[in-house]
Structures are given as C-alpha cells and as structure tokens.
N, C-alpha and C positions, 0 to 999 in steps of 0.2 A: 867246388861242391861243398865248401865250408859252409854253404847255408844249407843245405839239405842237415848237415849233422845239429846245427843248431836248431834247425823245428827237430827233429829226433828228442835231443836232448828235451825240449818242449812237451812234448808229446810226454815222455816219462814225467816230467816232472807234473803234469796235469794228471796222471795218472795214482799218483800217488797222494797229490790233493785230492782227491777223491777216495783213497782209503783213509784218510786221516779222516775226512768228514763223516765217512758212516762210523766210525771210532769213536769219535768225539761228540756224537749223537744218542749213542747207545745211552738209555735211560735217562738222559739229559732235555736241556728248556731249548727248544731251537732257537728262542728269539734272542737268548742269552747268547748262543755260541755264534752266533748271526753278525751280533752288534760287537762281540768283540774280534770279530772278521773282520770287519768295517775298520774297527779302532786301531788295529794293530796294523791293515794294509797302509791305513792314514800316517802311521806312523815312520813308517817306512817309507812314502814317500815324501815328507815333512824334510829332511835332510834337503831334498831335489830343489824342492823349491824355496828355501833359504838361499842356497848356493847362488839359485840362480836369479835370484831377486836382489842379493846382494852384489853381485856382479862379478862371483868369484866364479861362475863360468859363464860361457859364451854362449850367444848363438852358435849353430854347429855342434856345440858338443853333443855327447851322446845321449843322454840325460839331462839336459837342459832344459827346462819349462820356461815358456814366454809367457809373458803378460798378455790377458785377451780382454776383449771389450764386455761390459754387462751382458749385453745380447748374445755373446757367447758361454756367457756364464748360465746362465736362462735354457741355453740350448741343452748344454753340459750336468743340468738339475733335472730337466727332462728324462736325459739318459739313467740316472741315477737310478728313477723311480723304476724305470722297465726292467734295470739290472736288478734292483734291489727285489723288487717281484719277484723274479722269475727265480732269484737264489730262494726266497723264504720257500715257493712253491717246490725247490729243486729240494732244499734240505731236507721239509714234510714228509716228501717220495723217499729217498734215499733212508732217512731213518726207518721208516713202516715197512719197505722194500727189501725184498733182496737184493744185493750188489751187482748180482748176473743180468737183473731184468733191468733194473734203472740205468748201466751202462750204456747199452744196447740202444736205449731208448732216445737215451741225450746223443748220441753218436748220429744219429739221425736228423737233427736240427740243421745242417746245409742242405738237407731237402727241402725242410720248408721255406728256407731264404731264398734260393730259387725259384720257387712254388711262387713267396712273396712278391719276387722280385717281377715276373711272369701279371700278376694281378695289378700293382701298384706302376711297373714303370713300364712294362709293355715291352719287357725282355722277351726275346725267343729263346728256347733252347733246341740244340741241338741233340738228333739220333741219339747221341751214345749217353746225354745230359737226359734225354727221357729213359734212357734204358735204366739208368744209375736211379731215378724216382720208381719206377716201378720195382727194380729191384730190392729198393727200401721196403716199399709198402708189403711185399711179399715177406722179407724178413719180418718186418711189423707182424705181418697177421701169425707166423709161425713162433713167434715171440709170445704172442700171448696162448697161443693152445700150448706152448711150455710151462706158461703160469697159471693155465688150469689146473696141470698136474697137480702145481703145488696148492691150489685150491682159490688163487688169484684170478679174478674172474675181469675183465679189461674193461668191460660194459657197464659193468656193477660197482667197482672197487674205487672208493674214494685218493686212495693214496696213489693212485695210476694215475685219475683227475689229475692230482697236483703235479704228477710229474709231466703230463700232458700239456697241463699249462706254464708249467716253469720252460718246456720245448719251446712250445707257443712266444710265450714272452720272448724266450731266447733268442727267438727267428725273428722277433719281433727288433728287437737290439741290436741284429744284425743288417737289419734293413735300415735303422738307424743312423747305424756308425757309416754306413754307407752314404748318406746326407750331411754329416759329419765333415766324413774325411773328404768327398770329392768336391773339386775344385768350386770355386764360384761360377767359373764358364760352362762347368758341368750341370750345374743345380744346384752347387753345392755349397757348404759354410768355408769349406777349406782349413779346417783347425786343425791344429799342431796332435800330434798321438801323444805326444809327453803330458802336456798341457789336457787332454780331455781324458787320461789315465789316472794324472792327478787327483784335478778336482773334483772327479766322481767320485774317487773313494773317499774325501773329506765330507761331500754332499750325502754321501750314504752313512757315513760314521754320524751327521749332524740330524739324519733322519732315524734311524736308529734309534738313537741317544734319547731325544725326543718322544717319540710316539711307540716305539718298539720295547724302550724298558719301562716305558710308565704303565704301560698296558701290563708287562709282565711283573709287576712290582705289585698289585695289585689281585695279579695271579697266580701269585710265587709260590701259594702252598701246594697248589694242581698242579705246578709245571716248576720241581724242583729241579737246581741246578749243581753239577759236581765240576770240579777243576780235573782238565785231564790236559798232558801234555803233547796231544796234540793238535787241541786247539791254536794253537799259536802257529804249528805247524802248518793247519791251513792256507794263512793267509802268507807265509813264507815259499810256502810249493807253487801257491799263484801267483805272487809276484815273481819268484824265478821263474817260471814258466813265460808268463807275460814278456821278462825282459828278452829272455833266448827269442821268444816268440821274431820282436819287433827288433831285433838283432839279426834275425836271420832274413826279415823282408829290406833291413838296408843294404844289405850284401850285394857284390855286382852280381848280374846271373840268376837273383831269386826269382822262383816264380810261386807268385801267391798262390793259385791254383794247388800245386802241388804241394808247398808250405802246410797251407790248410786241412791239405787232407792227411798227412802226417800227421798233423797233431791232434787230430780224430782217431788217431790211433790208439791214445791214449786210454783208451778203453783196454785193451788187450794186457795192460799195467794191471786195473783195476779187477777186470775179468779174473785173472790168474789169481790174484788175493783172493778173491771168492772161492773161488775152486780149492785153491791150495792151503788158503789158511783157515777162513772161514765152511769152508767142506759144504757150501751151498748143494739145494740139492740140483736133477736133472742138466747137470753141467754138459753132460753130450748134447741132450739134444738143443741148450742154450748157445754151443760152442758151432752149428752150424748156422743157428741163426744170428752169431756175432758175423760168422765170415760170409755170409749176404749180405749184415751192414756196411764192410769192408770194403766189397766189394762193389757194392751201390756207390761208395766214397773213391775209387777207383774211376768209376766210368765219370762220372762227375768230375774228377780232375783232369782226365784227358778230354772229355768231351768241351771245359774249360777252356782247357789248353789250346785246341783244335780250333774253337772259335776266336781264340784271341791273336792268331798266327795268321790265320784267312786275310 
C-alpha cells in the first residue's frame, strides 16, 4: 500500500499549492505570478532533461526523459495551451474568490472528464459512476446558495466564469492527456509522462515569456506587481506533488481510480486554510457541500474500479 500513501502525500502537497497561490495573488499581476510559475517549473525540470540527453541516465530510470519525434512535440504544445488556459482562468477565480468556494469547485473536474469522456469517446458509466455525477451536481448547486450568502451570485459573477472555465479547460486536458498517454493500438500517441511533463512546462514558460509579459509590460501600471515568497512555492508544491503523484501510479498494486481520487482530496488542505486561517465566512454550510464533492469523488472511484475488474 506504499502507493496509496504516496497519492496521500500528493494530495497534501497540491493542497497547499493552492494556498500559496491565493497568497501570492493577494493584490498582485496574475500574469506575472503565472509566467513565473511557468519559469521556475522549467527550471526544475531543466536538470531531467540534461541528465538524460547526456546519457548520464537511462531508460528506465525514474526521471528520465526521451527524445520524441516533432509530431510529438506539436502534440505536447497543444497540451501547453489548454493547461496554460485553464491556469490563467483558475488564478483570475482563486484571487477574486474565496478559497472555500474555488476549492470545491475545481475538486469537481473528474466529473466533467467523465461527462467528456461519455460525449467524445462513447464511454459508458456505470450506476454508482452516475450516482457520483449527480452527487456533484447537487453539491454544485448548494455551493453556490453558500455564495449567495456571501453576496456571490454563480449566474452573474464573472470570477465564477473564470473558474468555470479554468474546470472546463481542465477536463478538457484531461481528455487530452488521455490521447497522450494511451497506447497507439488504443487511439493513442503513447508518449512517455516524463517527456509530456517536461516539455509542457518549457512550452508554457516560452508562451508566457512571449505573449503573457509583453501584454503585461505594457499594463504594469493597472496590474502592479509585488515579490512574495511564496511564489516560487507554487511551482515547488506542484512539481512534488506531480512527482508523488506519478510515483505512486508506478507502484505494483496502484490503482489509478483510487490514486485520482485521493488527490482530489486535496481540497480538504486548502479548505481548512480558509477556515482556519483565513476565517472565510459560511464555512458550515460550505463544509457540507465539500463532503458531497468528496463523496461524489468516492462513488466515482469505486464505480471506476467496479467497471474496470468486470
């Protein structure tokens, strides 16, 4: 069960990348703290692929990036732009939001992969896989009569928009990576997790760089920016999380089903900072509609499981 504890540890460490970003957002330029998200993940994995371009690791090892063809590079840039979307739309939410509502909300995104996956590939789901959707959607709707309270209206509210469509995107990336990762006799490109971890985050650091600080260079008096320490943090909590992540799916015994919804948990990290540090308000009644998205994320991995054991 050493892979259950390594999504756990997962799970926490995405949890807390995500207090660092509404931190590091407060009164700050999003495209600023964005691009150096970008800059610092690239950097980070900059060591990986020297290593392993020089020949001083191997195939097999744990951390090794191969060489892939243009065409996979192309596939790999594509990926870039839908992550990098779906972040700028996710930061937009999370700064204007409270941490209790924006949680909740992104913790919901294996619904819509589903959802997706149902439209696009002509998935079925089973009984306890629609319970776990409907579940959502229930939490969804008592999510937002929580942010009436606070005077957040879900219909109305532009900064929901964005978080709505950072979900959107997300699910959207996730149907991706899925075309990605599965095999050729699948449908699929069959590329390496090292290798498409890589090069996205060089491709979004070189998109960024580009089009994200020229725009804001130009905007910098509207959209000032402060150094805080734990921007850098960010991109550290996601890359350990990322590695636990895909450490804990090599493991004998893993099952991604369950992996996945663990590290959805990661909300309950973030949750608790709201509550406890940031003193959000209507936390009761936001604290049942976390454990219906929980719980939605529950049936959904056994309902997973169940069909993948059949």
């Amino acid at each position: 069960m050493h892979w259950f504890l390594f999504a756990t540890i997962s799970a926490i460490l995405l949890g807390f990348y995500d207090v660092c970003k509404k931190q590091s957002l407060k009164d700050n330029a999003v495209i600023v703290v964005l691009f150096l998200n970008t800059l610092i993940s690239s950097v980070i994995f900059l060591p990986f692929l020297v290593l392993s371009l020089s020949g001083l690791w191997a195939p097999g090892d744990a951390l090794y990036v191969p060489e892939i063809p243009l065409q996979s590079h192309l596939a790999i840039a594509i990926k870039s732009i839908l992550v990098l979307s779906s972040w700028f739309f996710g930061y937009i939410g999370i700064k204007h939001l409270p941490l209790s509502i924006v949680g909740p909300m992104n913790a919901t995104r294996p619904v819509l992969v589903l959802l997706g996956a149902v439209v696009l590939f002509s998935e079925s789901l089973s009984p306890l896989q629609w319970c776990g959707v409907a579940t959502a959607i229930v939490a969804f709707y008592l999510l937002s009569r929580s942010g009436k309270k606070e005077g957040i209206a879900f219909s109305h509210n532009r900064w929901i928009y964005a978080v709505a469509a950072a979900c959107i995107l997300g699910a959207c990336c996730g149907l991706y990576d899925k075309h990605l990762m599965a095999s050729p006799a699948a449908g699929g490109l069959g590329l390496d997790r090292m290798a498409v971890q890589t090069y996205y985050n060089f491709y979004q650091c070189a998109i960024m760089g580009a089009i994200g600080m020229t725009y804001w260079w130009r905007h910098r008096q509207s959209q000032p920016f402060h150094w805080a320490w734990t921007i850098p943090a960010i991109s550290i909590f996601l890359s350990a999380a990322d590695f636990a992540y895909l450490y804990a799916l090599s493991l004998d015994g893993a099952l991604i089903a369950v992996v996945s919804m663990v590290r959805r948990a990661s909300v309950v990290v973030s949750f608790a900072y709201a509550a406890l540090v940031l003193r959000e308000k209507n936390i009761r009644s936001k604290a049942i509609d976390l454990a219906l998205v929980l719980l939605s994320m529950i049936f959904l991995a056994l309902g997973t499981i169940a069909s993948t054991t059949e």
